[in-house]
ZAMINU-625748 format. One line per 8 residues: for each residue x, y, z of N, C-alpha, C. Coordinates in steps of 0.001 Angstrom, whole numbers, plus 500000, padded with zeros to 6 digits. Example, Ala and Ser with C-alpha at 12.3 -4.5 7.8 and 13.67 -1.06 7.14 Angstrom:
513190:494310:507800:512300:495500:507800:513200:496700:507800; 512850:497750:507080:513670:498940:507140:512900:500030:507870
***
This chain:
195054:757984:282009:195535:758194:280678:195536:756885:279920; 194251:756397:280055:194043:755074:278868:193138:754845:278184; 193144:754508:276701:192937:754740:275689:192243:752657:276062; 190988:752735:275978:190564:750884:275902:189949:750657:274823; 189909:749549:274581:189108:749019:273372:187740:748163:274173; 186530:748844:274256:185346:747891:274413:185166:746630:273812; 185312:745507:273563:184552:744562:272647:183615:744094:272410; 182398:744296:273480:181144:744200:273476:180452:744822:272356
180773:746843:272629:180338:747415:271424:181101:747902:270539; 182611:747291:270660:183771:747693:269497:183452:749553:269112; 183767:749733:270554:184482:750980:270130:185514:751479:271239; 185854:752376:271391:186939:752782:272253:186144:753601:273767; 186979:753358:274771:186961:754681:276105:188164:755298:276621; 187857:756458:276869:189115:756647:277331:189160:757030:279253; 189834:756714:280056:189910:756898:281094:191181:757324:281856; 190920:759276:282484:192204:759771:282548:191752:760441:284132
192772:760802:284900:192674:761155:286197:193572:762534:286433; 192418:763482:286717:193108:764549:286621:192761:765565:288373; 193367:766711:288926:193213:767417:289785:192176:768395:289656; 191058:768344:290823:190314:769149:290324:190681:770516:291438; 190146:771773:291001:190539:772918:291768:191158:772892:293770; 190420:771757:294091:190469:771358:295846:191806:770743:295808; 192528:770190:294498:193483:769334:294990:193175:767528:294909; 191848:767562:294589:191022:766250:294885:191648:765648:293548
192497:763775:293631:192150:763534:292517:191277:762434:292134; 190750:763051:290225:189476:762525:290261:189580:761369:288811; 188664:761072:288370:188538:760118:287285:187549:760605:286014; 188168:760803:285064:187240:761245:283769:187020:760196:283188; 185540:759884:282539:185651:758585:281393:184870:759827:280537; 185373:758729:279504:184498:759294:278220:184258:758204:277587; 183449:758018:276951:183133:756676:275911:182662:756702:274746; 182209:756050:273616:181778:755989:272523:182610:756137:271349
184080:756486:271657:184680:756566:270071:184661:755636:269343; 184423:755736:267928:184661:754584:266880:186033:754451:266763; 187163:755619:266594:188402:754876:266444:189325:755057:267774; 190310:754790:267366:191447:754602:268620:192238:756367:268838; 192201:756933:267318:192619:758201:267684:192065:758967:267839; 190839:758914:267591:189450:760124:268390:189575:759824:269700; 189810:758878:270216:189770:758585:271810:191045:759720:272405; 192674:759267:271724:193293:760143:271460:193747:761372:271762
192872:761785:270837:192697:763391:270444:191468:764107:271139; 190534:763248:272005:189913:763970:272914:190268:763756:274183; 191423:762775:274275:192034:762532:275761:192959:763989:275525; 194164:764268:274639:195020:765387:274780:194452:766596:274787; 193389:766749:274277:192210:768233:274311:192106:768207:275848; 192003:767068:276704:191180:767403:277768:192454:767449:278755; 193365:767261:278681:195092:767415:279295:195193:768503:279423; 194812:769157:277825:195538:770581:277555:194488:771554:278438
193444:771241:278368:192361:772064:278810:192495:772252:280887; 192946:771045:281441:193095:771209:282565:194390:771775:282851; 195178:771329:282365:196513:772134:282759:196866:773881:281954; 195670:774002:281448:195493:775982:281075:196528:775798:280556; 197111:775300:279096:198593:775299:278462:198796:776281:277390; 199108:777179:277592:199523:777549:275344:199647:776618:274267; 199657:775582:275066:199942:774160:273816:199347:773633:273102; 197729:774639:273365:196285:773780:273017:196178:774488:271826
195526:773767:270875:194557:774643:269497:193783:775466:269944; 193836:776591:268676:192919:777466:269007:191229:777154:268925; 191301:776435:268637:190121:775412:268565:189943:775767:270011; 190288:774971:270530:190344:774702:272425:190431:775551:272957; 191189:776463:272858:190730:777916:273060:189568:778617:273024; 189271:778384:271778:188093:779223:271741:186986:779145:272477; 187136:777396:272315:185879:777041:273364:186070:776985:274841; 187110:777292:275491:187461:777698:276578:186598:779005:276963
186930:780073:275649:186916:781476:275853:185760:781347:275905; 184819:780815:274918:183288:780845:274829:182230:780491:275887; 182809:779091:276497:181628:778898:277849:182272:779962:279015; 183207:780195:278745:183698:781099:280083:183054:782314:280102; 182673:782978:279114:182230:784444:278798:180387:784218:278432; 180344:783309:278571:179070:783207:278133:177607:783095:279560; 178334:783155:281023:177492:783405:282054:177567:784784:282241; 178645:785686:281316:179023:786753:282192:178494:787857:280993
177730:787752:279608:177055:788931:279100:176345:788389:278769; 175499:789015:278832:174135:789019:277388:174114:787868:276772; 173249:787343:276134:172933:786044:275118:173097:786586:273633; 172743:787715:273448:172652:788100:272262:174162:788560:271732; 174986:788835:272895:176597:789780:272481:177484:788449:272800; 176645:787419:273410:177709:785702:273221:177572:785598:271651; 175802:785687:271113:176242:784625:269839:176757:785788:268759; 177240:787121:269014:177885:788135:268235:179168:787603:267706
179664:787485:269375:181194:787138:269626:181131:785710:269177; 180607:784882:269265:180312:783388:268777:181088:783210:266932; 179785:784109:266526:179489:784212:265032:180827:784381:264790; 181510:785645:264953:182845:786609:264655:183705:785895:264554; 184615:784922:265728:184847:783834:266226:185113:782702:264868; 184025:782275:264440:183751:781063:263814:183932:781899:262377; 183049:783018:261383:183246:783244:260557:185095:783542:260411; 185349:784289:260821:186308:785159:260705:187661:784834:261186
187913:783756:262146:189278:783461:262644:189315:781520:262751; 187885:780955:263073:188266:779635:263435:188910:778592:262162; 188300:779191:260573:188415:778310:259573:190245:778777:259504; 190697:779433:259629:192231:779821:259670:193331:779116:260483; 192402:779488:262071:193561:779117:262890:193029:777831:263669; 192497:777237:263110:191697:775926:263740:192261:775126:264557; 193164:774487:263556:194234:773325:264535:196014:773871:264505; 195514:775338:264568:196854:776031:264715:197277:776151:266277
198379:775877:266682:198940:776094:268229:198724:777802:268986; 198375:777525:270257:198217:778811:270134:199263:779857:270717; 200364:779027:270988:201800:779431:271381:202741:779767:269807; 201964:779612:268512:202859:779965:267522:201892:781422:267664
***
């Protein structure tokens, strides 16, 4: 759970250690942010996302719901549900909680 500042290429990484399904624990990096709170805000996305929370945006949700369902029908009834998804509920409940 740390948020670094590169100075070489002045931008940010973040490096967090989380449990993977075995129990194993492991090490996530991510790299390339320009600021300090994109690093942030894709470190707490990826918290919320391993620990399966209600706490996450529906944002995060969605895209949970989306790669998850997307080995298991059709290509054509993913980008249905995709479309539906994005027109119709994401511009609303975007960075809404999904426990409200």
């Amino acid at each position: 759970m740390t948020v670094i500042k590169n100075q070489k290429s002045n931008t940010y990484e973040v490096r967090t250690y989380y449990k993977d399904w075995t129990g194993v624990r492991k090490q996530k990096t991510k790299r390339g942010f320009k600021r300090k709170c994109d690093a942030q805000e894709w470190e707490r996305a990826f918290k919320l996302k391993e620990n399966l929370s209600l706490d996450m945006y529906f944002e995060d949700f969605v895209d949970l719901y989306l790669n998850d369902i997307k080995s298991r029908i059709k290509y054509n009834t993913w980008l249905t549900k995709k479309h539906i998804v994005e027109k119709r509920f994401s511009h609303i409940f975007r960075k809404r909680s999904c426990r409200k």
